[in-house]
C-alpha positions in Angstrom: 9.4 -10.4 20.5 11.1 -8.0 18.1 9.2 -6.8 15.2 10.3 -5.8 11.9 8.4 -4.3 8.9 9.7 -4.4 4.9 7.9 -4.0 1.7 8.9 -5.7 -1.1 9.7 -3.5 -4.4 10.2 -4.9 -7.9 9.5 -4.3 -11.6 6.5 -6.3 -13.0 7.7 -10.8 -13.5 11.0 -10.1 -11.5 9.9 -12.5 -9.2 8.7 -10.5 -6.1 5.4 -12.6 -5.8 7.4 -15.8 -6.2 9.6 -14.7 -3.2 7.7 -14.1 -1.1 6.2 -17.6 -1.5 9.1 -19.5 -0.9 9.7 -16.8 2.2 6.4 -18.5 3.6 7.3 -21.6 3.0 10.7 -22.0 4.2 9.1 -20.1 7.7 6.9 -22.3 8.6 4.2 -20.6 7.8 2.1 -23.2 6.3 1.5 -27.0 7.3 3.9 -30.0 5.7 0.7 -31.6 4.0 -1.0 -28.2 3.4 -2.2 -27.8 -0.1 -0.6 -24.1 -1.2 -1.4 -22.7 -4.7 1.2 -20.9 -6.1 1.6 -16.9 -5.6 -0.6 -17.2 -2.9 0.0 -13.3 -2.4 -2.1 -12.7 -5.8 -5.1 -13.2 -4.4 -7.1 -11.3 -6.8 -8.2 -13.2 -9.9 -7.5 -9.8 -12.3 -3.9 -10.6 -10.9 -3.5 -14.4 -11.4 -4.4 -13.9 -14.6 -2.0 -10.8 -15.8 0.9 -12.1 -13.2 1.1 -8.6 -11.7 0.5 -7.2 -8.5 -2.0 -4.8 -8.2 -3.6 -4.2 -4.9 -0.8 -4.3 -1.8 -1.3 -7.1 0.8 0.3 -7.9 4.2 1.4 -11.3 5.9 4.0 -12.3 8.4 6.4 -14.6 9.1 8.4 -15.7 12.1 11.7 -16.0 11.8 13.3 -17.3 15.4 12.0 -14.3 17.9 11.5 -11.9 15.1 8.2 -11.2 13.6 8.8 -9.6 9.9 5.9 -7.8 8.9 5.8 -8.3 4.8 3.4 -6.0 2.7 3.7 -7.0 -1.4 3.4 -3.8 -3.4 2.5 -3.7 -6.8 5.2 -3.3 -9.4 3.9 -1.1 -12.2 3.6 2.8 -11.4 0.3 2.9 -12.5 -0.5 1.3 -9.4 1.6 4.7 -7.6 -1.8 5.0 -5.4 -1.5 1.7 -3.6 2.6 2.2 -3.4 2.5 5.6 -1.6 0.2 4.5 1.0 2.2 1.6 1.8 5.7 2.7 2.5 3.9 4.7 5.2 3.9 1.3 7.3 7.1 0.0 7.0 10.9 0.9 7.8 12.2 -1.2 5.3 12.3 -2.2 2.0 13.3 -5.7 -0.3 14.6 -4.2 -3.5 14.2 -7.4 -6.2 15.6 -7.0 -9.4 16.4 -9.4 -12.4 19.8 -11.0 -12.3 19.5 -10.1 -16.3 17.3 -7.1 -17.0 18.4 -4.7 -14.1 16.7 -2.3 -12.7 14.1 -1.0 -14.9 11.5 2.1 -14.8 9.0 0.8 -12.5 11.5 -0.2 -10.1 13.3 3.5 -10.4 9.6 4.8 -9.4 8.6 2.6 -6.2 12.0 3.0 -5.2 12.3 7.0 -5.6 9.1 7.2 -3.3 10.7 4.7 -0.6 14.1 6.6 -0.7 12.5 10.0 0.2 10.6 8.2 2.9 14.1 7.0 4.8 13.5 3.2 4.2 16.4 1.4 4.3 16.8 -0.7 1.4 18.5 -4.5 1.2 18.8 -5.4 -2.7 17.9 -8.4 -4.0 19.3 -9.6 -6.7 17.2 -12.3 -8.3 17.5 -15.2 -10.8 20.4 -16.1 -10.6 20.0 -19.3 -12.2 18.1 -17.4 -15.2 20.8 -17.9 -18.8 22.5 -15.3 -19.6 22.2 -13.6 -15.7 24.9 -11.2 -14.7 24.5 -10.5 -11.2 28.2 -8.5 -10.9 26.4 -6.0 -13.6 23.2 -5.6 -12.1 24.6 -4.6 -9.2 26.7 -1.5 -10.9 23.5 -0.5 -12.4 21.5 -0.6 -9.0 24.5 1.4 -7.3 23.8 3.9 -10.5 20.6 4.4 -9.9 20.7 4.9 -5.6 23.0 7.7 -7.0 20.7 9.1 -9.6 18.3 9.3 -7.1 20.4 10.9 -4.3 20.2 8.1 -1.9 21.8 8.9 2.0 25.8 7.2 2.1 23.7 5.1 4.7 20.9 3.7 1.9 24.4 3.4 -0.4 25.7 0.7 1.7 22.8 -1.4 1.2 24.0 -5.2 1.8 23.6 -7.4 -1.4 21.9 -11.0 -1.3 22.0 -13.6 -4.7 18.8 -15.2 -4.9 17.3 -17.7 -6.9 13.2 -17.0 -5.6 11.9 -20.2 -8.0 14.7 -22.7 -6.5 14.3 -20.9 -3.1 18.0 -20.1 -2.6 20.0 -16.9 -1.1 23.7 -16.6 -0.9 25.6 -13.4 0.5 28.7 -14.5 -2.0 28.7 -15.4 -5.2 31.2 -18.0 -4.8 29.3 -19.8 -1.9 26.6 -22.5 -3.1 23.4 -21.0 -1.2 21.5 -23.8 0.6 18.4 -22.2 1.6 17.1 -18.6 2.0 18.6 -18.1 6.3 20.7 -15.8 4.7 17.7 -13.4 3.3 16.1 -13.7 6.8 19.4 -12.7 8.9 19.8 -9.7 6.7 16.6 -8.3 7.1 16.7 -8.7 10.9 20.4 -7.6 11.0 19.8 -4.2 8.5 16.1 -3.5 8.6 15.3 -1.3 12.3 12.9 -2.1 14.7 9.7 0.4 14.4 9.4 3.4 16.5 8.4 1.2 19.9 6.8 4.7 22.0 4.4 1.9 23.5 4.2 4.3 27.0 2.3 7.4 24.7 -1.0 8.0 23.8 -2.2 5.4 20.9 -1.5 7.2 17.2 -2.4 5.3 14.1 -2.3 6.0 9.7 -5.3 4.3 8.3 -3.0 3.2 5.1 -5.4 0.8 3.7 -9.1 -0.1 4.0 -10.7 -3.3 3.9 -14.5 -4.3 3.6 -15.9 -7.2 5.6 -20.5 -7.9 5.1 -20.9 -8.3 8.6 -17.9 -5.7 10.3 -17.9 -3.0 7.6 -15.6 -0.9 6.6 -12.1 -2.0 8.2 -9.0 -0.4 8.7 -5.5 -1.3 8.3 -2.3 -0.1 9.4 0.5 0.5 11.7 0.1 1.5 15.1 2.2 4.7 15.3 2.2 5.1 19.4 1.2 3.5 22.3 -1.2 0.3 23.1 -4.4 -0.4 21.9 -7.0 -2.8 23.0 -10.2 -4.4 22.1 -12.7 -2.2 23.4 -11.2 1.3 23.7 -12.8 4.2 22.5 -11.4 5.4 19.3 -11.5 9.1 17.9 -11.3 9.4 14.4 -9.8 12.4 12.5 -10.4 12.6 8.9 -8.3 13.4 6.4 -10.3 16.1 4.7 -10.9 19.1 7.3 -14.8 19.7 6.0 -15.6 16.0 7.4 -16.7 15.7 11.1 -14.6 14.1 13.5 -16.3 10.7 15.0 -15.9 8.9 18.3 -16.1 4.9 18.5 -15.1 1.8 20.3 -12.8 -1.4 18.9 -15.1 -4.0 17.9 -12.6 -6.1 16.3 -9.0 -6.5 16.5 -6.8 -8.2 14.5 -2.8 -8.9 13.7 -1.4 -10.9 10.7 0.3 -14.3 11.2 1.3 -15.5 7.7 -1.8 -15.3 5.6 -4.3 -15.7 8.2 -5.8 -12.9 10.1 -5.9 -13.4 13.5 -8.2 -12.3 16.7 -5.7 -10.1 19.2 -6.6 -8.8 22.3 -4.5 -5.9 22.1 -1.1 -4.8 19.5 1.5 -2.2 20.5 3.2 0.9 18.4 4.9 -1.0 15.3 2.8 -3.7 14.8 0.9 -3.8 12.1 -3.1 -4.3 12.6 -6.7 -4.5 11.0 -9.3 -2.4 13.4 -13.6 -2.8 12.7 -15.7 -0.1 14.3 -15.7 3.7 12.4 -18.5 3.0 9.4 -16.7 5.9 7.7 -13.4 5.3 8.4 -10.9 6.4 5.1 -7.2 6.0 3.7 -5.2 8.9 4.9 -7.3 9.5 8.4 -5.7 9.1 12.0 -7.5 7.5 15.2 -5.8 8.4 18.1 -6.7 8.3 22.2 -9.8 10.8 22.8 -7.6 12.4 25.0 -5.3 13.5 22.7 -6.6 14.3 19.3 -2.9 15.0 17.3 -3.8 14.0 13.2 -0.5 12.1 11.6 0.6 13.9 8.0 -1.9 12.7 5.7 -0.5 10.2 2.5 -0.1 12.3 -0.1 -0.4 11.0 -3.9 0.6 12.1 -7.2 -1.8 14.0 -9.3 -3.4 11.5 -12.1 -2.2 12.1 -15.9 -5.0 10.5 -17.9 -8.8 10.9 -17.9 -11.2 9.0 -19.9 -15.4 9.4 -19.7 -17.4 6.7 -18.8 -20.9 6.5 -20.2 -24.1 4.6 -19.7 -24.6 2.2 -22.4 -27.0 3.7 -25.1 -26.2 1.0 -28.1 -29.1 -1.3 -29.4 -27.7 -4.1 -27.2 -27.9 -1.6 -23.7 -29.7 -4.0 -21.1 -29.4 -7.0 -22.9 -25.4 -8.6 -21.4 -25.2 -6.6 -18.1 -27.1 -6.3 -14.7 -26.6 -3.3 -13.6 -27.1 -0.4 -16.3 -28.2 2.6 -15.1 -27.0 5.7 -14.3 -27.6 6.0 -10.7 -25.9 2.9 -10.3 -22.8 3.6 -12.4 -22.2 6.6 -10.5 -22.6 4.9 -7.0 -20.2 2.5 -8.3 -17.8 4.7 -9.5 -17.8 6.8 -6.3 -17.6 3.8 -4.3 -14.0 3.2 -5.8 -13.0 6.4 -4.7 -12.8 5.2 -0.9 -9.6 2.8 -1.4 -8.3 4.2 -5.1 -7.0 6.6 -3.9 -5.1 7.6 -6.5 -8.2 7.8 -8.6 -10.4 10.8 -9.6 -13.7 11.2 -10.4 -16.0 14.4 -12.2 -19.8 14.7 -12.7 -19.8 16.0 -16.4 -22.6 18.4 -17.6 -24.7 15.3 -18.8 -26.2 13.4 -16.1 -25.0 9.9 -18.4 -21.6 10.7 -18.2 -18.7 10.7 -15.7 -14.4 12.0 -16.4 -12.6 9.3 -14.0 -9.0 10.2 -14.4 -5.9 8.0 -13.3 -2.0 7.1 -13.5 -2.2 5.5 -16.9 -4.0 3.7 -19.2 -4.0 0.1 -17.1 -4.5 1.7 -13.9 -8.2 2.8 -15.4 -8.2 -0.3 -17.4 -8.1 -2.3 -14.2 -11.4 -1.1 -12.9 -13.1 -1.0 -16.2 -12.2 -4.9 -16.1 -13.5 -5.2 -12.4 -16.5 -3.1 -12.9 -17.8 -5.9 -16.1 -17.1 -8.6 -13.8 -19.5 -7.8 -11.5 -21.9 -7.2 -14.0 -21.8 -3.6 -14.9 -22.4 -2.2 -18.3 -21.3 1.2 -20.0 -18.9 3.1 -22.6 -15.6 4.6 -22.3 -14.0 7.3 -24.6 -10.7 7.7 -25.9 -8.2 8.2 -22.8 -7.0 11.7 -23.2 -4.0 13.5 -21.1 -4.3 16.2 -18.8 -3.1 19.3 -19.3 -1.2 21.6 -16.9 -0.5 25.6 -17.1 3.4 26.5 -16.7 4.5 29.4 -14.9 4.5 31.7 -17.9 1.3 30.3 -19.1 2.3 27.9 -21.3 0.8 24.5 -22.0 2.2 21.5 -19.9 1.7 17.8 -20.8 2.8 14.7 -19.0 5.9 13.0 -20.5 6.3 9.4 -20.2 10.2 7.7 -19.9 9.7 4.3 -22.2 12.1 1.1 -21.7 12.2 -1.1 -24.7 14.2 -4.3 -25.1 13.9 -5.5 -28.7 16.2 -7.8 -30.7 18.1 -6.1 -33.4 16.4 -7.1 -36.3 13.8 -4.9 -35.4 15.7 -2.2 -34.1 15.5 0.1 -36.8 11.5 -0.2 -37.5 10.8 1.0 -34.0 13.0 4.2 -34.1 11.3 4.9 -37.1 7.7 4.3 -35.5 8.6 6.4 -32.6 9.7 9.6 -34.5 6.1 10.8 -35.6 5.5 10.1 -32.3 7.8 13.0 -30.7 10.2 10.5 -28.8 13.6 11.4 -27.6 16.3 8.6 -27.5 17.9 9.4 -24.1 19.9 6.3 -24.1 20.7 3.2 -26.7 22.7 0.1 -25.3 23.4 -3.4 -26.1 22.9 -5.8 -22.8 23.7 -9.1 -24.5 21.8 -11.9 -26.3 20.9 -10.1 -29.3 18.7 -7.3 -27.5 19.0 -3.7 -27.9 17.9 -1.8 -24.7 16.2 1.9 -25.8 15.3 4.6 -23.4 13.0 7.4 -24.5 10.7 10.5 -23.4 8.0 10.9 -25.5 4.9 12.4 -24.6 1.8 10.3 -23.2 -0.2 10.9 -26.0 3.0 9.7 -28.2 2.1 6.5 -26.3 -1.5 5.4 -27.4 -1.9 2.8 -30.0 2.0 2.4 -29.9 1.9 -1.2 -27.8 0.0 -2.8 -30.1 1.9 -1.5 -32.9 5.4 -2.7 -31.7 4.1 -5.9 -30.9 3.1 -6.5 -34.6 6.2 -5.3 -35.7 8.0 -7.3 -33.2 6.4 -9.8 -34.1 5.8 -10.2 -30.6 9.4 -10.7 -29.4 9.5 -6.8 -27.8 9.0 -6.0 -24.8 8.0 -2.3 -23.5 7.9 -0.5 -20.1 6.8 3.3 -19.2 6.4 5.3 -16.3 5.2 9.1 -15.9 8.5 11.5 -16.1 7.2 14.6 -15.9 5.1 17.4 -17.3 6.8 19.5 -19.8 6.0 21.4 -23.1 3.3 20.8 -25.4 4.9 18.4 -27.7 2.7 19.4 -30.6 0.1 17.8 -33.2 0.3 14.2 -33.3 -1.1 12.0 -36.1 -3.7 9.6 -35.0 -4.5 5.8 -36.4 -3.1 5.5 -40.3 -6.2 3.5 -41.5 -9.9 3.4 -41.3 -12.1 1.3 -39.9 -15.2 -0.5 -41.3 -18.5 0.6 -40.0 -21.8 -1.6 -40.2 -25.1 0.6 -41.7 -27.4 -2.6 -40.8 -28.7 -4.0 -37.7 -28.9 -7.6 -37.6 -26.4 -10.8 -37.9 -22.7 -10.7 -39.4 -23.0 -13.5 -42.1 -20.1 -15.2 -43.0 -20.5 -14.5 -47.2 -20.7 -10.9 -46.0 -17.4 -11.2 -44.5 -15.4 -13.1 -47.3 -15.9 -10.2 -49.8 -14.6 -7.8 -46.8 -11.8 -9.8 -45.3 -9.5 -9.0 -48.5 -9.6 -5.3 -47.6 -9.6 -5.1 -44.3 -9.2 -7.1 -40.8 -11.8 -8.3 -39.2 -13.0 -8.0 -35.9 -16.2 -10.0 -35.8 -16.9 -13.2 -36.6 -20.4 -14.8 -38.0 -23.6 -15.4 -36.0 -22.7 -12.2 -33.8 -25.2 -10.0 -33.6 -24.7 -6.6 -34.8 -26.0 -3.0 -34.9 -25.5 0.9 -37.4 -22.7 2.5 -36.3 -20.7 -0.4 -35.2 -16.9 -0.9 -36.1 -16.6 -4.6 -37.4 -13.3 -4.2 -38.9 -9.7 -2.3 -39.9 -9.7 -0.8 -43.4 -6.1 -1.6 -45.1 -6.8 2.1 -46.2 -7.0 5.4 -44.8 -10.7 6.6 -44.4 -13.7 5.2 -43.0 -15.8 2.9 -45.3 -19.4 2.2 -44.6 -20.5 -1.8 -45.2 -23.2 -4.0 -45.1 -22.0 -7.3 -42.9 -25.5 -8.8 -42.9 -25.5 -9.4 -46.7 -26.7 -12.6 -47.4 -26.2 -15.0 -50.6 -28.6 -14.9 -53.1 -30.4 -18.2 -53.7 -30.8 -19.0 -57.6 -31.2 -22.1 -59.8 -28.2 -20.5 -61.9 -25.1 -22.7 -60.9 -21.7 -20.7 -61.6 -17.8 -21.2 -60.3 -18.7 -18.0 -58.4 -21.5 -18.9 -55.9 -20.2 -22.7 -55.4 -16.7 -21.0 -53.7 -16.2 -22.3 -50.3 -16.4 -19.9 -48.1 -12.6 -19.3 -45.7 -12.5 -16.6 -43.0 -9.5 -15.7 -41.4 -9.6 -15.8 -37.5 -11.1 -12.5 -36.3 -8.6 -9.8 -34.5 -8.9 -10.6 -30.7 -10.0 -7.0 -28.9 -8.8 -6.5 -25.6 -9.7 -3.7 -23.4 -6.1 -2.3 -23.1 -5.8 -2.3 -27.0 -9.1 -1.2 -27.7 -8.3 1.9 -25.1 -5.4 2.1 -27.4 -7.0 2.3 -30.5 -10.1 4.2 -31.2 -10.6 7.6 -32.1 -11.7 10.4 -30.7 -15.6 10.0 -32.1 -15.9 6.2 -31.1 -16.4 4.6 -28.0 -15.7 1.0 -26.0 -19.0 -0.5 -25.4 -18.1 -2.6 -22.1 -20.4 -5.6 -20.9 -19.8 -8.5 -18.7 -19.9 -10.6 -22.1 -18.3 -8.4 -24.5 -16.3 -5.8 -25.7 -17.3 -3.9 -28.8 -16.1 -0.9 -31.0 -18.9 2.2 -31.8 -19.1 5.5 -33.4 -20.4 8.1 -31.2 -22.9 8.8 -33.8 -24.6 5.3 -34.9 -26.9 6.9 -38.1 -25.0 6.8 -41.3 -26.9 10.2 -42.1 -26.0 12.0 -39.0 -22.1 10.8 -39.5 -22.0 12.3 -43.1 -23.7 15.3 -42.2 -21.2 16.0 -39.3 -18.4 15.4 -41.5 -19.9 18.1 -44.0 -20.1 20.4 -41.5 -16.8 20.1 -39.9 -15.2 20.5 -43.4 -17.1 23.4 -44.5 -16.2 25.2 -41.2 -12.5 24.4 -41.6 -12.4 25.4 -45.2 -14.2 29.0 -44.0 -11.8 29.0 -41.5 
């Protein structure tokens, strides 16, 4: 049986996921009256819901004597962590991009990585069927960018496939009706090489991912390097980190992939990929070889993180009341815990015992695990995200630099190159793709970058759409202006009541709505001025026997502001937090009292003015 590994690489909705479906399918890999949801490979309900791909997953299909190992990596480079670790498995690569919007940042960053690793790529050219699709141009642009990232003459002559993933079609010619995807599966047996087969050495495996099982443990996952292992054999594990011991064990559990069932194997040579129970301590980027002949494989290396934000225990009025667990010994174990698969995560005790700096690729790659971490019932604040800064050569202050696709159509085109000057952006590129859009490229600073989405969507009115990877660290950009307006702040504890709200709602936007409970210090609301502005939203209507035009009005709120953990990361200031519960997601200030706010703001001012 011949074996053949490929990851599949693609910007976020070009139809990777969907692919990979019909790839199943059309295999055999599930039963005629088998009852399939679709995207079967987003298995996580975080990614169901977003339609991205976030944590990378293997499966296998059989394609006449060939086995083709698939692993689905995630799309956006946030996810970079998950990406590195997985090329490490595989010799070769699906390149998917959209028949319409070409290759686009996150694609330029998985690929880069699987470039330098010798993968060889097949494109993929996908939806073809989509209006307006040009597949003749995408192509150009892909060839472009294998140039613009030095890709070998051999990786240059990548062969070409048309595909339509939805309809479940591939063509090798444009001009030839496509009937099914056989011509997908010949190319990857025909371009993509076998893995190195050295099934006569000593057995050499990369733990690239790590799996968690109640009754087997910690498990781990990847491709066996060299020789034969069986159920049974002692195992010695090398860590990747030189201060941890080196452990000696035995193969409890074995197992291979066949489509998207794991499946018990007595014993897997060098290329196939396989799942191993037995080390309780086993982690991403160690090596188990034969005891006999301890060699460690080059660890998986991963790019520094570019953003840090604190997380908290919950200290608010409402701590203990939403959540399960709360404390601090538990936030910490939790947040450590994450550590053993993130790997592209960071975490720091701080000097208060409360608090923790967990720093990441970007804003939805912490995001992600904030949203995990209140689904199973944790409870806690998170500060402003805030970059991290590098020292240059001459000892000058770096700061990461972020490359920023936009497509918006050109009615709107001049508001956002007027938004994103304040911010520091540089255009790098303007062009006109077809269909009324306006493609932008920019480098603008990460900071440049926080509170912009939600911004452009407004002035989009929602028609935008925005992309951004890490570029690069370079030069302090300079002082940045924060959020234009002010926010409303409660100085009551108690229950927002809707007459409270109508006399606000004309001066502001509201993000509350009536019977909510809430507490001092709380932000219920945008001021439609600059400046904070303390109010009272528990204010009730005062009963009288005095009958004017005034207190009959019927009382008409607006619907409240929806806040999403992504936008309120976006939005609040450097003295507010996110208060993050299972149930809800609230704005603070840092300080709650009304007194102590005021007398911080007096002192701050009379220090600056002195200075």
């Amino acid at each position: 049986m011949q074996i053949r590994n490929i990851a599949i690489i693609a910007h976020v909705d070009h139809g990777k996921t969907t692919l990979v479906d019909k790839m199943l399918r059309q295999a055999g890999a599930f039963r005629e009256n088998q009852v399939v949801e679709e995207r079967v490979m987003d298995s996580n309900p975080l990614e169901k819901e977003r339609g991205i791909t976030i944590l990378a997953k293997n499966t296998s299909i059989r394609w006449n004597d060939t086995k083709i190992n698939i692993v689905d990596t995630p799309g956006h480079a946030d996810f970079g962590g998950e990406v590195e670790r997985i090329l490490r498995m595989v010799e070769g690569v699906l390149l998917v991009v959209d028949a319409f919007d070409g290759p686009m940042p996150q694609t330029r960053f998985v690929l880069r990585k699987a470039l330098e690793l010798g993968c060889t790529p097949i494109i993929v050219i996908n939806k073809i069927d989509r209006p307006g699709a040009d597949p003749m141009r995408v192509h150009d642009e892909v060839l472009s960018l294998f140039i613009a990232l030095e890709a070998t003459e051999e990786q240059l002559n990548a062969p070409v496939v048309y595909a339509s993933a939805k309809l479940g079609l591939a063509t090798m010619d444009m001009d030839v009706t496509p009937v099914d995807l056989t011509p997908l599966y010949q190319t990857i047996v025909d371009t993509v090489p076998p893995p190195p087969s050295d099934a006569d050495g000593t057995f050499q495996m990369l733990v690239s991912t790590i799996e968690y099982s109640a009754y087997l443990g910690r498990m781990a996952i990847g491709r066996v390097e060299r020789g034969i292992i069986h159920l049974g054999d002692s195992v010695t594990l090398l860590p990747f980190e030189s201060n941890k011991p080196i452990q000696r064990g035995r193969v409890s559990k074995l197992y291979g992939y066949e489509g998207l069932e794991r499946v018990e194997i007595q014993e897997a040579s060098a290329g196939e990929i396989v799942l191993l129970a037995g080390f309780a301590d086993v982690d991403i980027g160690s090596t188990l070889t034969d005891p006999d002949h301890q060699e460690p494989l080059p660890g998986i290396s991963v790019e520094s993180p570019t953003i840090s934000v604190d997380f908290v225990v919950n200290n608010s009025p409402f701590a203990g009341k939403e959540g399960k667990f709360v404390t601090s010994r538990q936030l910490r174990e939790r947040l450590y815990k994450e550590l053993e698969r993130n790997v592209a995560l960071k975490v720091e005790d701080s000097e208060s015992t409360d608090a923790w700096t967990v720093s990441g690729r970007g804003e939805l790659h912490l995001s992600i695990l904030m949203e995990t971490m209140r689904r199973e019932g944790f409870e806690f604040q998170v500060s402003r995200p805030r970059v991290i800064l590098r020292t240059g050569e001459n000892g000058e202050k770096l700061e990461p630099f972020e490359e920023l696709a936009i497509d918006v159509p050109e009615a709107y085109l001049g508001t956002v190159i007027e938004k994103l000057g304040p911010r520091k952006a540089e255009m790098i590129e303007m062009k006109n793709p077809g269909q009324g859009l306006v493609r932008l490229l920019y480098r603008v600073p990460a900071r440049g970058l926080f509170g912009f989405r939600s911004e452009f969507l407004t002035d989009t009115r929602g028609t935008g759409i925005m992309h951004h990877r890490f570029l690069e660290y370079g030069p302090w950009a300079g002082y940045l202006s924060g959020r234009s307006r002010g926010v409303l702040v409660s100085m009551e504890n108690g229950t927002i009541i809707a007459f409270a709200l109508f006399s606000l709602q004309e001066r502001s936007t509201l993000f509350v709505q009536p019977g909510a409970g809430v507490y001092e210090g709380m932000l219920i609301g945008e001021n439609s001025r600059p400046g904070d502005m303390d109010v009272n939203p528990t204010k009730e209507k005062k009963l009288s026997n005095i009958r004017t035009k005034s207190t009959d009005e019927n009382i008409t709120l607006e619907p409240p502001r929806e806040i999403t953990l992504e936008g309120a990361l976006e939005y609040i200031e450097d003295d507010e937090l996110i208060e993050i519960t299972p149930l809800s997601i609230r704005l603070r200030k840092r300080l709650l009292s009304t007194s102590d706010r005021k007398r911080t703001s007096r002192e701050s001012k009379r220090e600056r003015t002195s200075v």
